[in-house]
N, C-alpha and C positions, 0 to 999 in steps of 0.2 A: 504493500500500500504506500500512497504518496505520503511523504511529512512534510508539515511546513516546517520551515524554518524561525524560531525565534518563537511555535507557537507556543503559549503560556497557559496554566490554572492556577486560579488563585481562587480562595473560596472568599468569600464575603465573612465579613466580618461581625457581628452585633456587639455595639459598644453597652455594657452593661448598664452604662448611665443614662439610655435613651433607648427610644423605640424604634428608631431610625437604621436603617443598613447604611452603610459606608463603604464606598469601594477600597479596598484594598490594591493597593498600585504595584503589588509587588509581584515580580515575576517567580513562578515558582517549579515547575514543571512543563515538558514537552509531553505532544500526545498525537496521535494520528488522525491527518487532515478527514479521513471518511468518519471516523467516530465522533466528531466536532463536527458535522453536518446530520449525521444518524443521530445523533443524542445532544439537540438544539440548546435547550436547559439549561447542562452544565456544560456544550461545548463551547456553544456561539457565546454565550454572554460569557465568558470566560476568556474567547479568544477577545472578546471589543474590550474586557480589561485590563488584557497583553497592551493593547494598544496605546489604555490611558497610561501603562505604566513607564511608558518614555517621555510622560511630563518629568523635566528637570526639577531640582530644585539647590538652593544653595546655602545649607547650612554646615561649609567647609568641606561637606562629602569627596568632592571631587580635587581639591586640593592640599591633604593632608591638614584639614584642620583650616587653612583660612577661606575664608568668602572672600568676592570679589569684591567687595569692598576696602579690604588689602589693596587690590590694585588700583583703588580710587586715591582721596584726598578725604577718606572717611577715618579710614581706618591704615593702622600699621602691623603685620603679624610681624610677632617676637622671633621666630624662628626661621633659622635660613633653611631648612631642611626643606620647606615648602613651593613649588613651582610659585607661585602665587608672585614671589619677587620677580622672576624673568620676565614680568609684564611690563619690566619699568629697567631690570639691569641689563638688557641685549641679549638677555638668552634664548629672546623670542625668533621663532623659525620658522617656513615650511614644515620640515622634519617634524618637530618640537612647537605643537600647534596650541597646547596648554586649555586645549577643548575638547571635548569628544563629541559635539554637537554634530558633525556630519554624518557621524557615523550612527549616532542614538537616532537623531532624526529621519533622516533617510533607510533608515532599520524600521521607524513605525509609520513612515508614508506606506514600504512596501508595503507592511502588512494592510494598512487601512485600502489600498489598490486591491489586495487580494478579496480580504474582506468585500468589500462591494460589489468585485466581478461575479463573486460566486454566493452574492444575496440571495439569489433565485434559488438557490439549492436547497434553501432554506424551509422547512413546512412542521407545522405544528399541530398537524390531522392527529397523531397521536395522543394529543392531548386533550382533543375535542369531548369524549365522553370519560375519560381518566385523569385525572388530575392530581391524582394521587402523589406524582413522582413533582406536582409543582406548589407542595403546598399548600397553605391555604390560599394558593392565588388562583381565584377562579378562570378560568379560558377567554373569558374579552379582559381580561385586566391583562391576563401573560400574553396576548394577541398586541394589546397596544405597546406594553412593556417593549416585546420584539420593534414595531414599526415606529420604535426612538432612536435604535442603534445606528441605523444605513446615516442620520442628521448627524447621529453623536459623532461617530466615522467622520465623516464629510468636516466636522466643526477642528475635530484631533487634527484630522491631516491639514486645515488651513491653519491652523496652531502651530504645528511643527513647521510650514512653511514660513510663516513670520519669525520665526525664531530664526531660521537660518539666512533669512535674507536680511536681519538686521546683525546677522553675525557676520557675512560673506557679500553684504551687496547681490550682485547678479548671479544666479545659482538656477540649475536644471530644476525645470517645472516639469514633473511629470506626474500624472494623474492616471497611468495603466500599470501593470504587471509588463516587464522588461526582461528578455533573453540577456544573458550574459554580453552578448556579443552587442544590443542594443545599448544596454547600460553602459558598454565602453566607450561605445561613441554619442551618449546624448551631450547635448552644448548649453551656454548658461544662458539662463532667460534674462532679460534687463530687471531689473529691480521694480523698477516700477509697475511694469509688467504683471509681476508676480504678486506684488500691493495690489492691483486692479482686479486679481484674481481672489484674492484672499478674503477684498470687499466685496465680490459678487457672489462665491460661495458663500459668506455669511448675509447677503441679501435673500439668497435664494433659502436656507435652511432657517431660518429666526424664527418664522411663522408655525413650524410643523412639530416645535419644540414647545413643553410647556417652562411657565416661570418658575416654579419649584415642585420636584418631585412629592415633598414633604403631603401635600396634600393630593397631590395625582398619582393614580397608576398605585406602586408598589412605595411605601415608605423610603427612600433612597435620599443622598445625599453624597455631595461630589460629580455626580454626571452632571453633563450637558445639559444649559437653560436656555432659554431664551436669550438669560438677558448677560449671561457668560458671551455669545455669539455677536449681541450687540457690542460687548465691550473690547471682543478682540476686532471689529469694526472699526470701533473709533480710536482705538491707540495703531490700529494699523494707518489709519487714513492722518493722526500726527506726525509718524513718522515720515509718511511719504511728503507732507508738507513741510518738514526741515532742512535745516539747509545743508545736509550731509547727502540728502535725496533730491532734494529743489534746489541744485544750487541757480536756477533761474529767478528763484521766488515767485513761481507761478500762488498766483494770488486766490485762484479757485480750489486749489488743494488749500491752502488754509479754509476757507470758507466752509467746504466737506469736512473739513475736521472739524468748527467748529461745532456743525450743524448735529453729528452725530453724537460730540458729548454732549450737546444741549440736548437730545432726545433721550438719553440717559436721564440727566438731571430732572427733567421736565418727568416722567415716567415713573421713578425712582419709588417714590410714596406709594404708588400702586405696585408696585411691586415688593412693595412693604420690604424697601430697602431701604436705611436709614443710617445716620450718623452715631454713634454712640462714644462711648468715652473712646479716650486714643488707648488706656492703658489697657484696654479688654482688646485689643486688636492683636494677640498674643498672648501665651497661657492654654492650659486644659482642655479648658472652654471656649476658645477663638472662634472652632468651626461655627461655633449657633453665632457667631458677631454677624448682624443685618446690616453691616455695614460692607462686607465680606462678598465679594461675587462670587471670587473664584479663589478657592484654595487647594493648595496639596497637600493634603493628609497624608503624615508621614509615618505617622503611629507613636508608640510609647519609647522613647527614649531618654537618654541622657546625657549624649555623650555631645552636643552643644552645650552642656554647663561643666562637664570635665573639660573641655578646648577653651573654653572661655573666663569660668570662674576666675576670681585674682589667684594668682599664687602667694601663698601665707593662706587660705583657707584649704581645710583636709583635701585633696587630693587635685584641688585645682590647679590647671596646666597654665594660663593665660591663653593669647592666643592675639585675635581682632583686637589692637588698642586701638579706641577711637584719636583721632590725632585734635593736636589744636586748635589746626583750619578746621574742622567741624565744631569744635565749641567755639572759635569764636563769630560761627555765625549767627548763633543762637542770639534773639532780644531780648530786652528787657521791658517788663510790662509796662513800666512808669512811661516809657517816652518809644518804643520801637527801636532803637539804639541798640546795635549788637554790640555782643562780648569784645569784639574787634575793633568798633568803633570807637567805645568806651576807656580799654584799657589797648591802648596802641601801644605803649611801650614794650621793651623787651624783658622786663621785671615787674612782677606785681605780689605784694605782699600780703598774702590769701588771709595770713591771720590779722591782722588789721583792717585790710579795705572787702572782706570778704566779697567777691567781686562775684559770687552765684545767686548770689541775694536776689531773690525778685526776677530771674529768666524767667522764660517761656519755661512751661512746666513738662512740654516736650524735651527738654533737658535733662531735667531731673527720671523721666518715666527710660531713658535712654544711656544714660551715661552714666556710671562709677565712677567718682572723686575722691579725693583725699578727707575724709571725717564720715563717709556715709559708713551707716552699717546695713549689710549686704552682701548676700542671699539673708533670707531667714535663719536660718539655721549658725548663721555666723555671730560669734557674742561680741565679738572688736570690731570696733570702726575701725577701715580701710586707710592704712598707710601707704601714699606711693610716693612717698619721700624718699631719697637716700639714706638706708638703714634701717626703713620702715619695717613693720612685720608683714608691707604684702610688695613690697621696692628695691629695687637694683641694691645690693648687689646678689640679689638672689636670684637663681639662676629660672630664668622664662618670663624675670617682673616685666611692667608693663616699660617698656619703650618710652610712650607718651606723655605719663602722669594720668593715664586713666583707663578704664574696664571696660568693656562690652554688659550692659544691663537689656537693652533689645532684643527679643525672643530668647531671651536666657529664661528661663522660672525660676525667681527666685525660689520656690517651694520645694523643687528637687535638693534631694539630700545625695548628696557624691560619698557621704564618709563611708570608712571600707567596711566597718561594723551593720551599718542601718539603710544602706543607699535605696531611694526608688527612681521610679522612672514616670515620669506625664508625657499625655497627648503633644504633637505639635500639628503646628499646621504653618505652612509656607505662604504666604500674601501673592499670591498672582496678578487680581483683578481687586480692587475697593471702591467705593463708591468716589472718596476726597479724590483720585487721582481723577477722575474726570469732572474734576470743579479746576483742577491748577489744568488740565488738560485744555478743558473751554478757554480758560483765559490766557493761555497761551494763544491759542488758535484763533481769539479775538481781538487780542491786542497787535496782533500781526494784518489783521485786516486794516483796522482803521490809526492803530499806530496813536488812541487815545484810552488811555485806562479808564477812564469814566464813562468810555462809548458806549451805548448799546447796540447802538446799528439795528439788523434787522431781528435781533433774535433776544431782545429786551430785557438782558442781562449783560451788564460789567464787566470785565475784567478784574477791577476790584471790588466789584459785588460778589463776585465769583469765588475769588479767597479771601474775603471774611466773612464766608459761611464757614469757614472749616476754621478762620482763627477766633473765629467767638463761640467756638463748642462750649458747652458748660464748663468742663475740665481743662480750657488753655483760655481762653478767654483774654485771646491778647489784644495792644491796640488794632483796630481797622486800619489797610491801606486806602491812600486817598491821594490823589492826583497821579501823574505820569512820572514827576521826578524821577531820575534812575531808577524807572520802574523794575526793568530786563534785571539787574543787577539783583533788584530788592526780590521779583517774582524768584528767581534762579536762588537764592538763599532759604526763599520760605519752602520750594520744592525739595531743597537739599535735608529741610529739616522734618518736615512732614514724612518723608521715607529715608530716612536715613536706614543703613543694611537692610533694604527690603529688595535689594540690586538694581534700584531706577538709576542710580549714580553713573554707574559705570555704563552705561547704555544714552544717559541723558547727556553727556558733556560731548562724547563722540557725533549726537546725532546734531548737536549746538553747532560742533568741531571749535571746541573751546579748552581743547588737549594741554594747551600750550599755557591755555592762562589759568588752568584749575590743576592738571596734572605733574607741572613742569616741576612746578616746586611745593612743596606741602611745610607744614608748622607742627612740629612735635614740643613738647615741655618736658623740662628736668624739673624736680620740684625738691629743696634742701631745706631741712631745718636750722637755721640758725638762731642762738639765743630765745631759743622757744617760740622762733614765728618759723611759719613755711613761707619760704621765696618760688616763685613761679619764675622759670626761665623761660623761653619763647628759643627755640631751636632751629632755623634754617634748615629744611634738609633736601637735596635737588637727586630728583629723579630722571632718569631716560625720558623723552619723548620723542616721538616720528609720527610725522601725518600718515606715512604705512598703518598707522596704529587704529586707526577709526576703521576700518577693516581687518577683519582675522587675514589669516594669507590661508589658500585653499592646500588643504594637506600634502604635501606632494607626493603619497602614496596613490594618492587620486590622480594627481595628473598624467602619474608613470602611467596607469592604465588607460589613461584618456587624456591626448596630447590637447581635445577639442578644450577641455580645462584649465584657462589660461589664469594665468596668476595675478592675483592685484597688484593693484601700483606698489611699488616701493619693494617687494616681495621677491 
């Protein structure tokens, strides 16, 4: 009998503290392509969760411990052991691609091509008077269940195409099952091309999909929505309006982006999607956050607060230091005034002028300092002084003068005696990113932050719905002033390690002015005050950079594979 290749079983999982199913992403077994067409139930929906299970995620997995936010201006990882630097010290190659994206991608387009060619095979007459083998799910419930998968397919495969064409630019568009000899010779499709595809597959499939399983069909959570398909929509149709993709600045691709997060926002309430606190966007309990489109449930772990925890607490590694240039973008509620602005000098005397006093609370929900006490389970306040009990010169302390506290829980216990483990879940899609999304995309039309133009929302009405949540409640932006500047900080803070960074300066192509150089801190106690030193530290950059280089394993087999610039 034939086998697919890559095909997977994974069974469904029931989280004890809901009634809800949750797909489980993980691949776990091969099995034969005829008995996954004989035995629909447990083949086919098994194989369409092979599929979702090449949604990426980045909580260090793939770089020994760092996120890419290392390779931003977010963050610093302690360890040289880690690929994660050669994004910044020339290590970066063809060869030496520091991604697996072509490979994971183009691994679950084929599948999702296979899957759809051999829909048809598909019949579920068995079930018609038995139902024995599907539960209590009656035969029109597991009937519509089946006629979500071919959308769900169709939404994955325009998923996995965005992802590689904002990694690779111009990249083979193919939508069939491919002979070897095909595959060697297909050629890359134009970028934008590929964007115009990605919007039309998600025009054509949005309608056929309900808004949450939760109340349709079969209890589920994690598949394909509606309003997941609108939203990989509207970040694709940004993209393609940036000037990494426009360097014409066609001014109708802004327009289309605006138009599609504002059908988001506009929508949103009916869809009983909603803002909630920033600090529940993370933890146990994230998946039920209504603010949440689309997340990847990764399951019970712990091993992002062993990588990240400070060192001086039982068993934590460090890992992600957030760097300076990210605290000092952060404001302060009294006046909008960043950390930066504020305290421009190269020395700042923490215990005297405490200079945390009063930020944006996104700060605090984010970042490890020197006096917090942190995780739970920890009884000392956080030293990352020189000498400290969590500071140089111990060996992994924090680089920067500060901790990764985003998507850590604090709750998890690391010690070797007592340890557990909680839910995570990866931020894909949220509601805020298509409020800073619209007001990008309308500030670029009319070039007036108080515009509304045709679609009767702001710019800066736009983001201070998300800065006067109950829980940050910072001042309102108002007028155009270094608007780009001030917009591009609030975006930097709103998601910091959620990976918008490293994808958002590339698509600016603002490499030079965010990436070139970053700001780390030394922090020393002297005569019982802590000194904050402000660090210069200069990194690699190449405009090659705003592009991956296509693996040259690829191009050996396929000369049609031409290399990007710089590469």
């Amino acid at each position: 009998m034939k086998t697919i290749k890559y095909l997977a079983l994974s069974l469904l999982s029931v989280f004890s503290v809901t009634s809800c199913v949750d797909i489980n992403y993980n691949e776990i077994a091969t099995t034969d392509e005829q008995w996954v067409y004989d035995s629909p139930l447990y083949g086919v929906q098994k194989l369409v969760t092979n599929i979702y299970a090449h949604i990426q995620y980045d909580f260090g997995n793939h770089q020994r411990g760092a996120m890419h936010s290392s390779a931003t201006d977010e963050s610093e990882y302690v360890y040289s052991l880690s690929p994660i630097h050669k994004f910044y010290n020339g290590g970066w190659n063809p060869n030496n691609n520091l991604t697996n994206a072509w490979r994971v991608y183009y691994s679950g387009i084929a599948e999702a091509n296979t899957f759809l060619e051999k829909w048809d095979k598909v019949s579920l007459d068995d079930y018609l008077h038995n139902t024995s083998g599907a539960g209590d799910m009656a035969y029109d419930k597991l009937v519509a269940k089946f006629e979500m998968f071919p959308y769900e397919v169709r939404f994955l495969r325009a998923y996995f195409y965005f992802e590689l064409a904002r990694t690779f630019g111009d990249v083979p568009l193919v939508t069939r099952s491919l002979s070897n000899g095909e595959a060697n010779a297909v050629e890359r499709t134009p970028v934008q091309e590929v964007f115009d595809y990605i919007v039309k597959e998600c025009d054509d499939i949005a309608e056929f999909l309900p808004i949450t399983y939760e109340t349709e069909l079969s209890l589920e959570t994690g598949r394909t929505t509606r309003v997941m398909v609108l939203a990989l929509k509207a970040r694709t149709l940004l993209y393609a309006a940036s000037p990494l993709f426009n360097p014409s600045n066609n001014q109708q691709r802004w327009k289309d982006a605006a138009a599609a997060s504002k059908d988001i926002i506009d929508r949103a309430k009916d869809w009983n999607i909603t803002l909630g606190k920033y600090s529940a966007l993370w933890g146990d309990n994230s998946f039920r956050n209504t603010e949440i489109i689309f997340g990847r449930p990764v399951g019970s772990l712990n091993y992002l607060e062993y990588d990240n925890f400070p060192v001086g607490v039982e068993n934590g590694r460090s890992g992600n230091c957030p760097t300076q240039s990210l605290v000092d973008m952060y404001e302060y509620k009294s006046n909008g005034m960043s950390f930066g602005e504020k305290w421009k000098g190269n020395q700042i005397n923490i215990t005297q002028e405490q200079p945390y006093d009063g930020l944006d609370p996104r700060f605090e929900l984010s970042i490890v300092r020197n006096g917090d006490k942190w995780p739970n389970n920890n009884p000392n306040p956080i030293e990352t002084f020189d000498g400290g009990r969590n500071g140089a010169p111990l060996y992994g302390a924090t680089t920067t003068g500060y901790y990764l506290k985003k998507y850590c829980d604090g709750t998890v216990n690391i010690n070797t005696n007592n340890s557990n483990s909680k839910r995570h879940t990866w931020i894909i899609f949220r509601l805020a990113e298509f409020y800073l999304n619209y007001a990008e995309a309308v500030y670029n039309i009319y070039g007036d932050a108080d515009a509304t133009g045709d679609y009767g929302l702001s710019a800066n009405e736009a983001i201070n719905v998300l800065r006067t949540r109950k829980d940050i409640d910072m001042p309102k932006f108002k007028g155009s002033d270094n608007f780009v500047e001030r917009y591009e900080r609030e975006r930097a803070v709103e998601f910091a390690f959620e990976g918008h960074r490293f994808w958002d300066v590339r698509r600016w192509k603002k490499g030079k002015i965010y990436f070139e150089q970053i700001n780390t801190s030394t922090f020393k106690k002297e005569n019982d005050n802590i000194i904050l030193t402000r660090v210069a530290k200069t990194r690699g950059w190449s405009d090659k950079y705003y592009l991956f280089p296509i693996p040259f394993s690829e191009i050996q087999l396929n000369f049609k594979l031409y290399q990007n610039p710089g590469w």
